[in-house]
KOLTOR-281085 format. One record per residue (C-alpha): residue in one letter; x, y, z. Coordinates in steps of 0.02 Angstrom, whole numbers, plus 50000, padded with zeros to 5 digits. Each point is the difference from the previous one (the first is absolute). Example, Ala and Ser with C-alpha at 12.3 -4.5 7.8 and 13.67 -1.06 7.14 Angstrom:
A506154977550390
S500695017249967
//
This chain:
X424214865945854
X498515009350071
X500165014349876
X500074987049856
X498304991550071
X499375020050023
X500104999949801
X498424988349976
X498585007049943
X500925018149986
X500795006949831
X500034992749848
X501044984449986
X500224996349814
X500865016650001
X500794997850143
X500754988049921
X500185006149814
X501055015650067
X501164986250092
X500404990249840
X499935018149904
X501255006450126
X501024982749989
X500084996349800
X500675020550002
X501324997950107
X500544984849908
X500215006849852
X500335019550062
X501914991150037
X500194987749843
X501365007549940
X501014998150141
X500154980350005
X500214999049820
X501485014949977
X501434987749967
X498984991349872
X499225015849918
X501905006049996
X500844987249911
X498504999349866
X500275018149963
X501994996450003
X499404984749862
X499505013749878
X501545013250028
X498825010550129
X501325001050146
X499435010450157
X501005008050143
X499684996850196
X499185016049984
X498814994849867
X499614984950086
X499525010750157
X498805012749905
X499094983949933
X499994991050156
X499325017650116
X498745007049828
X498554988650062
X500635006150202
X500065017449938
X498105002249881
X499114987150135
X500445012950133
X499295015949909
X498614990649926
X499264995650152
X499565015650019
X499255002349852
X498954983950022
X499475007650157
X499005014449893
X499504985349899
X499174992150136
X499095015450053
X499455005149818
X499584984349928
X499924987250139
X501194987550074
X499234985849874
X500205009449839
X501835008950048
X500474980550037
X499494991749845
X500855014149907
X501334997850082
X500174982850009
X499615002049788
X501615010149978
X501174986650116
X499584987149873
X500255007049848
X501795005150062
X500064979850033
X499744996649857
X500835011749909
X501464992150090
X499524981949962
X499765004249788
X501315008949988
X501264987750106
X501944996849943
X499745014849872
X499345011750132
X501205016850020
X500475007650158
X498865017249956
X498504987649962
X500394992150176
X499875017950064
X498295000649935
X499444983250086
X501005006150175
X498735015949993
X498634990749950
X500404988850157
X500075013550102
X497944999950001
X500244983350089
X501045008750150
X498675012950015
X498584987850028
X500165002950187
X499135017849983
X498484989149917
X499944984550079
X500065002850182
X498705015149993
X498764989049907
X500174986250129
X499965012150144
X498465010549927
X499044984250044
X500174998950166
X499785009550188
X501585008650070
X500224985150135
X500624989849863
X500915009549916
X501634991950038
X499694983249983
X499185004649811
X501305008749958
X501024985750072
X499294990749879
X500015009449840
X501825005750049
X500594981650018
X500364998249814
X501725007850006
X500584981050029
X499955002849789
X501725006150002
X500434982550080
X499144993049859
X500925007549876
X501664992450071
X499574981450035
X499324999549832
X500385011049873
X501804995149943
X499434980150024
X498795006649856
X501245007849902
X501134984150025
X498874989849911
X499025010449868
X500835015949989
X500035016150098
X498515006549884
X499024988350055
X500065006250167
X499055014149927
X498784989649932
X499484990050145
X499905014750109
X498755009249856
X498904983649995
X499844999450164
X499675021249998
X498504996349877
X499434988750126
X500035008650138
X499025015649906
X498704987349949
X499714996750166
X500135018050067
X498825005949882
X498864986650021
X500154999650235
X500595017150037
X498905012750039
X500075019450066
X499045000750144
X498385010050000
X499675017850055
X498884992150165
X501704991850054
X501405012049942
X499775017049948
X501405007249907
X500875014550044
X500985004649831
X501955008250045
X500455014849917
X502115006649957
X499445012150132
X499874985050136
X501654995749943
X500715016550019
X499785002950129
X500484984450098
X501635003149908
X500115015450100
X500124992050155
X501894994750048
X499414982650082
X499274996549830
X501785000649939
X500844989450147
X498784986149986
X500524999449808
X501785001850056
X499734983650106
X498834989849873
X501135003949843
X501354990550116
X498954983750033
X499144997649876
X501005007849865
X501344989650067
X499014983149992
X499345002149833
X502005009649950
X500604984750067
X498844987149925
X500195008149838
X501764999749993
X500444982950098
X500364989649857
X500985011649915
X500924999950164
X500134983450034
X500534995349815
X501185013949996
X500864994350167
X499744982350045
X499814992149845
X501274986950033
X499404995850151
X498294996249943
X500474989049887
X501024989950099
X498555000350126
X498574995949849
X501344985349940
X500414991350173
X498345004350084
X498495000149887
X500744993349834
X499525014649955
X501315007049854
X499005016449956
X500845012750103
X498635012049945
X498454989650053
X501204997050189
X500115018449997
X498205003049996
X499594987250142
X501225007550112
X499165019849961
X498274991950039
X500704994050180
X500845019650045
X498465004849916
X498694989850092
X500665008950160
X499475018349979
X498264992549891
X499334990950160
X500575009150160
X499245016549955
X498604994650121
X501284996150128
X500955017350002
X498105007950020
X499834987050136
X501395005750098
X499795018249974
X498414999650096
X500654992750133
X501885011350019
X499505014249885
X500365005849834
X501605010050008
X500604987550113
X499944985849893
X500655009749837
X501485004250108
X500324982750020
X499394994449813
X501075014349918
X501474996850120
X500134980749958
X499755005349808
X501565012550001
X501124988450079
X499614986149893
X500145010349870
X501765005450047
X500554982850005
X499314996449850
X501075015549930
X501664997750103
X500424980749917
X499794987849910
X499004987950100
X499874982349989
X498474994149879
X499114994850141
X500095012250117
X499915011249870
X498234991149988
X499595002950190
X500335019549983
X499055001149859
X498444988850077
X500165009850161
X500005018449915
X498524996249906
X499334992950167
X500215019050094
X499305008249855
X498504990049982
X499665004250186
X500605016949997
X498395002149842
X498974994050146
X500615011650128
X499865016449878
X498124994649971
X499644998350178
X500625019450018
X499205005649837
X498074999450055
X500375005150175
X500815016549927
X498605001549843
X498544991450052
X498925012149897
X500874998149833
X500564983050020
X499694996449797
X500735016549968
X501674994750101
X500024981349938
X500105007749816
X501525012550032
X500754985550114
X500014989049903
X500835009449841
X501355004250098
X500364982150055
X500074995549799
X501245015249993
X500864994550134
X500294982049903
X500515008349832
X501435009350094
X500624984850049
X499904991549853
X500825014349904
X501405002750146
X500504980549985
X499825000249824
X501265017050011
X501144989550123
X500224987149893
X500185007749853
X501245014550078
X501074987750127
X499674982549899
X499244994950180
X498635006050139
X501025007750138
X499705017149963
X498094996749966
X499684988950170
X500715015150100
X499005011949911
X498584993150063
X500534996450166
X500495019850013
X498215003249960
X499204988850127
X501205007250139
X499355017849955
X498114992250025
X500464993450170
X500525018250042
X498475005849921
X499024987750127
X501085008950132
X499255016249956
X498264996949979
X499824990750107
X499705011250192
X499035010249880
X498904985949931
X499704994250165
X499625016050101
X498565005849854
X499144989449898
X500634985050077
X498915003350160
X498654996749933
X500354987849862
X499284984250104
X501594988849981
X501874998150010
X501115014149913
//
């Protein structure tokens, strides 16, 4: 609370604030697709289009997969032309995809929906625009809870869930599309109108070069701490991406039998999406909390425990069919770890690169988008190769066990060099 009252009279608020709702209406729409697969599926089966598992996958990870590598590119942006300008561009291109998705609706094609999942992808790169505009503003003391603040909106992909398919119930999946691009224009109205760059007296840029980048990718910790982040966060937004697919694909009886005797409910689609938004809502709000706890234990120590509850779970998810339920629980509780473990990894990551901090959260943060278009493509391949997600679940649990050896191997190093004098728990 004390750092929240430490933000009167410092900063700027109205963009403070702009960069939150920015941040929030990108991640929102940064995941549409993902709530509203089923339905965009059986209007492309309507008019003969049939796709594969694997098709599905490449549309679901596209927006995953350009967000990721256009965040760095927005990062230039930022430097070149400002954070205010590289938004609103931005922001520009996110809405036309909208509504290129919302004219075009039951007669859209699965390349044109290729063409809105890359336009989308400018939404998932917002975080390379909106958190350095907020944080320009103000001293490093509050720096966290700023970026606290601005990084809060990634309760959007929650959003998407609770809401979207109820949408698409009533008035059609396109419409989905063109609620979310209304509300867009709105939000650049305001942005354009509230947000500012701060001035050269407060903030005085220090434009990155492909040389920074270079050689940061030189350096094998650079590599580890992408290792770790493409794992949590590329498998909370794999996982969010894909969970109604999942879902429909595995419990759709169950749902519907829960919708019908519980909620009188008979969409199985729209039950779907509320059950993604509860796993989901997990890893969105305890990020804080796995930060939390690795500055009291310690990075590495809390990944090992993060990582280790995520492979198991994973495992069980992967060795049977579970009950609906506590298929439900496993999922909630995965998504849990990994929210925390994206907390823990950015405890570690300034400690380690203090200096290039911006640098680091660029290159980070591509490979956690990489890391959630593998998954999406691997579940996709599971499905589509096995007719079911056994081979896909342990995939991924294979790869977090060779990260918790990774921690096991850093880590005596990490601690005995630039963990000495890093000020806080590795």
């Amino acid at each position: 609370m004390a750092n929240f009252k430490a933000l009167k009279g410092q900063g700027h608020a109205p963009t403070l604030f702009m960069a939150f709702l920015y941040f929030d209406m990108s991640f929102m729409v940064w995941t549409m697709l993902g709530p509203l697969s089923t339905e965009i599926s059986e209007a492309l089966a309507a008019h003969g289009e049939l796709i594969t598992a694997g098709q599905k996958a490449t549309l679901l990870s596209l927006p995953i997969l350009s967000g990721a590598l256009l965040r760095i590119l927005l990062g230039f942006g930022v430097d070149k032309l400002g954070a205010k300008l590289t938004a609103l561009i931005s922001q520009a291109i996110v809405i036309g995809a909208l509504l290129l998705a919302y004219f075009q609706g039951e007669s859209i094609t699965y390349n044109q929906l290729l063409i809105v999942a890359l336009g989308l992808g400018f939404a998932g790169a917002s975080f390379a625009v909106a958190l350095p505009q907020a944080g320009q503003w103000y001293p490093p003391k509050l720096q966290g809870v700023v970026l606290g603040i601005a990084g809060a909106g990634n309760i959007g992909v929650v959003l998407d869930f609770l809401f979207a398919p109820k949408i698409a119930e009533k008035w059609g999946w396109a419409s989905v599309f063109g609620v979310g691009a209304a509300m867009a224009v709105v939000v650049f109205i305001a942005y354009l109108f509230l947000a500012k760059n701060a001035p050269e007296s407060v903030y005085k840029a220090r434009p990155k070069k492909v040389a920074d980048y270079l050689k940061l990718l030189r350096d094998k910790d650079t590599w580890w701490f992408n290792l770790f982040y493409a794992i949590s966060f590329g498998g909370f937004v794999g996982f969010a991406g894909y969970m109604k697919v999942y879902l429909m694909n595995t419990y759709q009886a169950d749902m519907s039998a829960f919708g019908l005797n519980v909620l009188d409910e008979p969409n199985v689609k729209v039950i779907a999406g509320y059950f993604g938004a509860l796993t989901i809502f997990a890893g969105a709000v305890l990020r804080p909390v796995g930060g939390t706890i690795a500055d009291k234990i310690g990075g590495v120590k809390s990944l090992y425990f993060f990582y280790g509850a995520v492979a198991v779970l994973s495992t069980l998810l992967a060795l049977g069919h579970l009950p609906f339920f506590a298929a439900i629980v496993v999922l909630f509780l995965i998504m849990a770890n990994l929210g925390m473990a994206n907390g823990a990894v950015f405890q570690l990551v300034p400690q380690r690169f203090g200096k290039d901090i911006g640098i680091m959260t660029g290159i980070v943060g591509a490979s956690g988008g990489l890391g959630g278009t593998a998954l999406i493509k691997t579940l996709g391949w599971s499905k589509g190769a096995f007719d079911g997600y056994t081979a896909g679940f342990l995939i991924f649990a294979t790869v977090v066990l060779i990260a918790i050896i990774g921690l096991g191997l850093v880590k005596t190093r990490w601690r005995t060099t630039w963990g000495v004098s890093a000020g806080g728990m590795i």
